[in-house]
C-alpha positions as CSV (number, residue, x, y, z in Angstrom):
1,X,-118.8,-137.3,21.2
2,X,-120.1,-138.1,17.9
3,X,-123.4,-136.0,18.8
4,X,-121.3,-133.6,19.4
5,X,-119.1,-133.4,16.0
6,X,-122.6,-133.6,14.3
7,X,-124.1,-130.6,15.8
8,X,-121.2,-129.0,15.3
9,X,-120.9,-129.6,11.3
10,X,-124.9,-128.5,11.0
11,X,-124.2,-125.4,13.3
12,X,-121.3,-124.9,10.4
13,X,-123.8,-125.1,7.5
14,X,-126.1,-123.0,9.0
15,X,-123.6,-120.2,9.5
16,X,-122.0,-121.0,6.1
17,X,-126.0,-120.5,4.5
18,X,-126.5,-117.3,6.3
19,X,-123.2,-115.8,5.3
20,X,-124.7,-116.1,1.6
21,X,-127.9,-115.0,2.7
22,X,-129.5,-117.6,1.3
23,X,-132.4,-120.2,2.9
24,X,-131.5,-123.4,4.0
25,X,-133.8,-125.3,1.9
26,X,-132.2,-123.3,-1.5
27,X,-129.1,-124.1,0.1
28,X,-129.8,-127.9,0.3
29,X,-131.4,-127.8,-3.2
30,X,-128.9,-126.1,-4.6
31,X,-125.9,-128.3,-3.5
32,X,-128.1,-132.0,-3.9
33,X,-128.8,-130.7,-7.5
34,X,-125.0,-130.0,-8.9
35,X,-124.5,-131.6,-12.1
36,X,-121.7,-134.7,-11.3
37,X,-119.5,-132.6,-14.1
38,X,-119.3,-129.5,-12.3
39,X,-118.4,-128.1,-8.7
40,X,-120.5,-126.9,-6.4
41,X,-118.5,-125.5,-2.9
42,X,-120.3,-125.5,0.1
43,X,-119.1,-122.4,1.1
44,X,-120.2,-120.3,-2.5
45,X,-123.2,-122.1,-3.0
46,X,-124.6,-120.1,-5.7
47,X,-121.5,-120.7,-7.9
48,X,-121.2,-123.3,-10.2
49,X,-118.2,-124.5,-11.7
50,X,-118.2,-127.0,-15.2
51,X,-115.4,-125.0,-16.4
52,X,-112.5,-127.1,-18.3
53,X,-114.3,-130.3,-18.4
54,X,-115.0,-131.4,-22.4
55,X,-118.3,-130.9,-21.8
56,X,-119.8,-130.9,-25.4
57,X,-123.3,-129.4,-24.0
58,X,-124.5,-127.7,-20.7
59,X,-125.6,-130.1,-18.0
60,X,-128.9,-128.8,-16.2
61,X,-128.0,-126.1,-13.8
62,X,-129.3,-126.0,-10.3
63,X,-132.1,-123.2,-9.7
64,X,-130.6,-121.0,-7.4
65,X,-127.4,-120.2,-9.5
66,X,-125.6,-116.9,-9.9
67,X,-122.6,-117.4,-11.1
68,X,-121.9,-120.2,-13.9
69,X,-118.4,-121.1,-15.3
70,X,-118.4,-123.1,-18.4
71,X,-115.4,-122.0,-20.0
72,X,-112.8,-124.1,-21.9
73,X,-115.5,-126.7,-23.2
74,X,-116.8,-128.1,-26.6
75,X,-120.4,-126.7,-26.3
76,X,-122.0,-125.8,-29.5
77,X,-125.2,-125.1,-28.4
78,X,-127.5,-123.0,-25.4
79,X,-130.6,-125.0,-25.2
80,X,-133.3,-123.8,-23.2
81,X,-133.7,-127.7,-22.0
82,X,-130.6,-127.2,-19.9
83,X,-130.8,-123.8,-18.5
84,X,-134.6,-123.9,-18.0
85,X,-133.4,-123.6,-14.3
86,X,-131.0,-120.3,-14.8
87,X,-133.1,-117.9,-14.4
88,X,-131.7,-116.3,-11.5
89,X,-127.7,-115.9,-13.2
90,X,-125.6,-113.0,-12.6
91,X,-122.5,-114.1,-14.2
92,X,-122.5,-116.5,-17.0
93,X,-119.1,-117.4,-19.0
94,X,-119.0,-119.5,-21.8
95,X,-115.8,-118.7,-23.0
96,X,-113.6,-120.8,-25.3
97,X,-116.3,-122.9,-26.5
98,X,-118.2,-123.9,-30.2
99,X,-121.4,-121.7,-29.7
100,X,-122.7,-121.1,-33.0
101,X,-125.7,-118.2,-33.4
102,X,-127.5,-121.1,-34.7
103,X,-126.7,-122.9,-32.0
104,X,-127.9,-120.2,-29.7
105,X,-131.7,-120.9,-29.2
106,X,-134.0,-117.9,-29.6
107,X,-135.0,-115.8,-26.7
108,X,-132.9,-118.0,-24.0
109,X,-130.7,-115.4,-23.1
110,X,-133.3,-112.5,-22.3
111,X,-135.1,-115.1,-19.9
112,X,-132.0,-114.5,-18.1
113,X,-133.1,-111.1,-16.3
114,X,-130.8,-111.0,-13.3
115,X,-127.9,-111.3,-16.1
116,X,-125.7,-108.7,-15.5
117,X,-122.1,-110.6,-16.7
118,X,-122.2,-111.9,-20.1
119,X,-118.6,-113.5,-21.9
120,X,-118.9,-115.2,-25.0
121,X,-115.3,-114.6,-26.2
122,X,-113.2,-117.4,-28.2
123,X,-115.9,-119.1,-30.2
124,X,-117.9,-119.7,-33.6
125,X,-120.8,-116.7,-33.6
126,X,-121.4,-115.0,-36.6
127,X,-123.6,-112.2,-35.2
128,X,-124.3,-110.4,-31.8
129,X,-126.8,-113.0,-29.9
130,X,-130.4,-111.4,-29.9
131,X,-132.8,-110.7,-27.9
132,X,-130.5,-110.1,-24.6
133,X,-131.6,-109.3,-21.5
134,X,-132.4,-105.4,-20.2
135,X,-129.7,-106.6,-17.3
136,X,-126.8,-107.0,-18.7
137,X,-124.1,-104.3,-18.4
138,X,-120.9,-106.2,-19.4
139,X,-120.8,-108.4,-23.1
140,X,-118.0,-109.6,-24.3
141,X,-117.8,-111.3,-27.7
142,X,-114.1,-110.9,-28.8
143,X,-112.6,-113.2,-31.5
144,X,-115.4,-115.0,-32.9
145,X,-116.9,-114.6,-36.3
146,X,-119.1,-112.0,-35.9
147,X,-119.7,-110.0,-39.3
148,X,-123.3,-108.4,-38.6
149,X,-125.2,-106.7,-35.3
150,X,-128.8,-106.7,-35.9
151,X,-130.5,-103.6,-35.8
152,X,-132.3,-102.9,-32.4
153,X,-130.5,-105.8,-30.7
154,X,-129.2,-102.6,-28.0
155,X,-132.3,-101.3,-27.8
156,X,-133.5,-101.2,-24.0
157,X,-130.1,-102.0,-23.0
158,X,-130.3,-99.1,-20.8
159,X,-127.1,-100.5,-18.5
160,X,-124.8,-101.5,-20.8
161,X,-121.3,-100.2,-19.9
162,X,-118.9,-102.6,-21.8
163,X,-119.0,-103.6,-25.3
164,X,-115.7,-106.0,-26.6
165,X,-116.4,-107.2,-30.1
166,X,-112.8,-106.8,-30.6
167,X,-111.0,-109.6,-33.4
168,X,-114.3,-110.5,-35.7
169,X,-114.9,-109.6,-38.8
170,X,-116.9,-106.2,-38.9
171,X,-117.3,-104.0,-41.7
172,X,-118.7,-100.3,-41.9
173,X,-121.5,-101.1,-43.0
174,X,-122.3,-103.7,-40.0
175,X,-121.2,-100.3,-37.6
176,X,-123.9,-97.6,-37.5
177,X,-126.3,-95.4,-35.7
178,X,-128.9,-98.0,-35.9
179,X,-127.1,-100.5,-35.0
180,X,-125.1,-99.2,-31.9
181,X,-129.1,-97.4,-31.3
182,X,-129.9,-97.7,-27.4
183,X,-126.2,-97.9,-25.9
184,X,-127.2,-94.8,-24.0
185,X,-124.8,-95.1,-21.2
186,X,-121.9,-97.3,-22.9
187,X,-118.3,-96.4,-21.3
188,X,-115.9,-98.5,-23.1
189,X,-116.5,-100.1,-26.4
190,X,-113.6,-102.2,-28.4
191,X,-113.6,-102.7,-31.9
192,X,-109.9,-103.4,-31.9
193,X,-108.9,-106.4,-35.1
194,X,-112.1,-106.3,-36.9
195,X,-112.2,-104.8,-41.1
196,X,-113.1,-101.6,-40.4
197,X,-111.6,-98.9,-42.9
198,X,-113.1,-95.5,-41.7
199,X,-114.0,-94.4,-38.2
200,X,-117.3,-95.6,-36.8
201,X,-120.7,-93.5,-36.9
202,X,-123.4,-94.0,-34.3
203,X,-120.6,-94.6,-31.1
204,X,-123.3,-93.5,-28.3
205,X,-121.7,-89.6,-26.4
206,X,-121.3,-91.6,-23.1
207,X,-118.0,-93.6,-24.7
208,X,-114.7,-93.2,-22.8
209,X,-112.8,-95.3,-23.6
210,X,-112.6,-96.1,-27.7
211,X,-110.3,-99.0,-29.0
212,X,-109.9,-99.2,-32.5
213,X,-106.7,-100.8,-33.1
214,X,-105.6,-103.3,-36.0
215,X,-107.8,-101.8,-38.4
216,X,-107.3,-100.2,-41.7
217,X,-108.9,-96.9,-41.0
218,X,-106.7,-94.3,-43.0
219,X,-108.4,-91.1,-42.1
220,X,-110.3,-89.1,-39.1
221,X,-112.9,-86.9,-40.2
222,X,-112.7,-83.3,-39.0
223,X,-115.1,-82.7,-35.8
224,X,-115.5,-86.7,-35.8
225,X,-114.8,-85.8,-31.6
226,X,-117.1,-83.6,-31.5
227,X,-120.2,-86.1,-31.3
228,X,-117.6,-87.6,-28.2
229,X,-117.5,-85.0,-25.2
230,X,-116.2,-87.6,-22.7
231,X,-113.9,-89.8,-24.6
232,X,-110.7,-90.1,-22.7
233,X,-108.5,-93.0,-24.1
234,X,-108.0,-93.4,-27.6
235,X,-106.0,-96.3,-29.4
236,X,-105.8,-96.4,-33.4
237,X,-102.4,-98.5,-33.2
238,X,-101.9,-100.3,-36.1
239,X,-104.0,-98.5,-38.5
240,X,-103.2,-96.5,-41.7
241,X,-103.6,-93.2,-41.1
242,X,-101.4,-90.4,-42.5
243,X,-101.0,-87.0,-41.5
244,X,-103.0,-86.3,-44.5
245,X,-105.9,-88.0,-43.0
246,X,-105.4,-86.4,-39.5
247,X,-107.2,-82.6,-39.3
248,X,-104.6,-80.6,-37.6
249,X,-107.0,-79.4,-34.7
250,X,-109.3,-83.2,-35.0
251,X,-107.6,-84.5,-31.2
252,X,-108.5,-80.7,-29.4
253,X,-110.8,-82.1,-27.2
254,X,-110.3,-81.7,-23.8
255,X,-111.4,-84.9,-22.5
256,X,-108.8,-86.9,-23.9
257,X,-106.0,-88.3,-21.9
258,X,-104.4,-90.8,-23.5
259,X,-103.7,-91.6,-27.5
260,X,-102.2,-94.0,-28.9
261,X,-101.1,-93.8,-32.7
262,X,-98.6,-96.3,-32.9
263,X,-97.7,-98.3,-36.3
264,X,-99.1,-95.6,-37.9
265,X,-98.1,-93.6,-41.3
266,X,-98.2,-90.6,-39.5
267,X,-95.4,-87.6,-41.2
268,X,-95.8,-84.9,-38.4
269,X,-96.9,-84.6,-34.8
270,X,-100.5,-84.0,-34.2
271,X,-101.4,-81.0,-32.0
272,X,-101.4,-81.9,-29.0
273,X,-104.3,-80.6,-26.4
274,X,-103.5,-79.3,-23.3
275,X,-104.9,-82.0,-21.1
276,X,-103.7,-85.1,-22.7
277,X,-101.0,-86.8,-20.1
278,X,-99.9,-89.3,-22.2
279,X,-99.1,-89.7,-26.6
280,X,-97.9,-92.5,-28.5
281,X,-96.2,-92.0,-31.8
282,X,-93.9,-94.8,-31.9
283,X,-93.2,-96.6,-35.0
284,X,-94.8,-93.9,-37.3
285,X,-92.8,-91.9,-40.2
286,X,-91.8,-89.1,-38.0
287,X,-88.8,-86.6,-39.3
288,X,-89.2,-84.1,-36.9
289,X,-90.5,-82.8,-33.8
290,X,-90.9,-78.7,-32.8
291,X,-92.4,-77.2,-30.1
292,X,-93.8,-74.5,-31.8
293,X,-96.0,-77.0,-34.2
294,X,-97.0,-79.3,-31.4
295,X,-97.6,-77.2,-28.4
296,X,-101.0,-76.1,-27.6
297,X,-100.0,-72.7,-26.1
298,X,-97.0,-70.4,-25.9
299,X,-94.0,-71.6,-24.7
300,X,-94.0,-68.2,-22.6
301,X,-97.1,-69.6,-21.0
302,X,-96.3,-72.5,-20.7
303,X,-95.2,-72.6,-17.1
304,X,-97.8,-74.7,-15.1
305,X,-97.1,-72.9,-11.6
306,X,-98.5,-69.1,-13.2
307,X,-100.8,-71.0,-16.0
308,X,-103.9,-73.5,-15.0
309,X,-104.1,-74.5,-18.5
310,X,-100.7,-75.6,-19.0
311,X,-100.1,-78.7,-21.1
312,X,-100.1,-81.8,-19.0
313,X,-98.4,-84.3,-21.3
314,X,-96.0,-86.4,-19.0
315,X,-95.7,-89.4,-21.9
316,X,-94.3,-89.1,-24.7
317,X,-93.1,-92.0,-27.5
318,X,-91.3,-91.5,-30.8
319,X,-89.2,-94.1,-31.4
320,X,-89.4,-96.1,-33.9
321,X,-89.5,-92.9,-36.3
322,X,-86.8,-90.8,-38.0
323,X,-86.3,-88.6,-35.3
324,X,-82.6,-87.6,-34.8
325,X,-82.0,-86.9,-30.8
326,X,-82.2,-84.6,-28.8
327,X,-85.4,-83.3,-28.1
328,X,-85.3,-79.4,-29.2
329,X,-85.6,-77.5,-26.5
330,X,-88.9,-75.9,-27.3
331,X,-90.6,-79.3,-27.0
332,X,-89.5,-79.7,-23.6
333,X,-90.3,-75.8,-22.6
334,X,-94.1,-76.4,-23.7
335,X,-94.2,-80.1,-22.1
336,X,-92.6,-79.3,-18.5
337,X,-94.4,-81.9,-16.7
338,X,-92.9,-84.3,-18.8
339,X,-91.2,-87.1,-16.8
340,X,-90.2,-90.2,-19.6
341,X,-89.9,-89.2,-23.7
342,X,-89.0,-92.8,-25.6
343,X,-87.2,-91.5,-28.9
């Protein structure tokens, strides 16, 4: 019987090793090398887990690790001592912990060429870690100290999708076309919280999705969109702009579908573009609202059953302005697929 149980338990591991399509001797030297801080299940082998342990620096990692959780430590420092065996990581998250830039030995991270997960939120780096590996596709650095991205340190960083250095402490001068140079197919970049006070230059024509909130930004330049074909979602919330600083025609582009412009200064409605589903104004200094301002056609052709390019706003916020209800009728004419206005 007890034979039995045992060739049962191996004919378990076996099956368990070739559901992760992994070899039985990286299996075994994967699990008899986990670090007695961290978890290693049998049944995700190539996961390790050192997460939320007061680790204060990285114990050596087994070799066949993709995925490594080492979030909610006190590490200060990647060494190449201790991930001289992580060479085959997917997904490495070091959130939450004391990583300095100095602490962050050079050229550790672009040994990492399988990398393709990259979070670094919630601790003490004072500029984008360089070199990184040609890999990667998501980086997340929100709310450190970052005030500086080194020029080139995107170059060759062909995959790169995501970019969050949202809440540091960037400046104009640290955002630019050479230092955003090689994001060639970037789709969402979030530059939400930092010291910005004009809109950034350089922001690759890929980007569609564009957070810029908690900034002091006070003006759009006219065209700025123009270098921005695909941009879809927009948020300045908690900016300074005024209408003055807001072109009249600057948010015609067709690609966009959601703006936000909340906590704004904003006197007036901005036009409006046809395709934009949903606008918010809340919490501006709003007096007024009229269709013939804000609509982007005729409110004769304004009808989407006769008229393709009928405006397809179906959100709409204002309150939090001046605005005296109702809604004049002219606004919900030109808007008719408009299902929720807040006012």
């Amino acid at each position: 019987m007890a034979l039995l149980l045992k060739l049962l338990c191996i004919l378990c591991l076996v099956g368990l090793v070739l559901s992760q399509d992994m070899p039985y001797e990286e299996y075994m030297a994967q699990i008899q090398a986990c670090p007695k801080e961290c978890r290693c299940p049998p049944n995700f082998p190539r996961a390790v887990y050192c997460d939320n342990k007061g680790l204060t620096k990285i114990p050596k990692i087994p070799p066949h690790t993709w995925y490594l959780y080492l979030q909610n430590n006190l590490i200060e420092a990647l060494s190449a001592d201790s991930l001289q065996n992580a060479t085959q990581l997917r997904w490495l998250n070091l959130n939450r912990n004391k990583i300095t830039s100095e602490g962050v030995e050079e050229g550790i991270l672009s040994t990492m060429t399988y990398l393709v997960h990259l979070y670094m939120d919630d601790n003490l780096l004072s500029s984008v870690p360089s070199p990184l590996p040609a890999s990667l596709e998501h980086l997340r650095l929100s709310r450190n100290r970052i005030s500086k991205i080194p020029a080139g340190v995107f170059v060759g960083l062909d995959k790169l999708n995501l970019l969050d250095l949202q809440g540091n402490k960037l400046m104009d001068d640290a955002v630019t076309e050479v230092s955003l140079k090689g994001l060639s197919n970037l789709v969402q970049i979030n530059l939400a919280k930092n010291q910005l006070n004009s809109m950034p230059l350089g922001l690759p024509p890929t980007t569609t999705q564009l957070f810029l909130d908690g900034n002091n930004i006070d003006k759009i330049p006219a065209g700025y969109f123009k270098g921005l074909p695909r941009v879809a979602f927009l948020r300045l919330n908690h900016n300074k702009l005024g209408s003055g600083g807001v072109p009249k025609n600057v948010f015609n582009v067709s690609s966009i579908l959601d703006l936000q412009l909340s906590h704004n200064q904003l006197t007036e409605v901005p036009l409006i573009p046809s395709g934009l589903e949903h606008l918010h104004l809340d919490h501006n200094k709003i007096k007024s609202v009229s269709g013939s301002n804000v609509c982007p056609v005729s409110v004769d052709d304004a009808d989407e059953s006769v008229n393709e390019s009928a405006p397809r706003l179906r959100y709409l916020r204002l309150d939090g302005n001046e605005i005296k209800p109702p809604i004049p009728r002219d606004v919900i004419l030109c808007f008719r697929l408009l299902r929720s206005i807040v006012i």
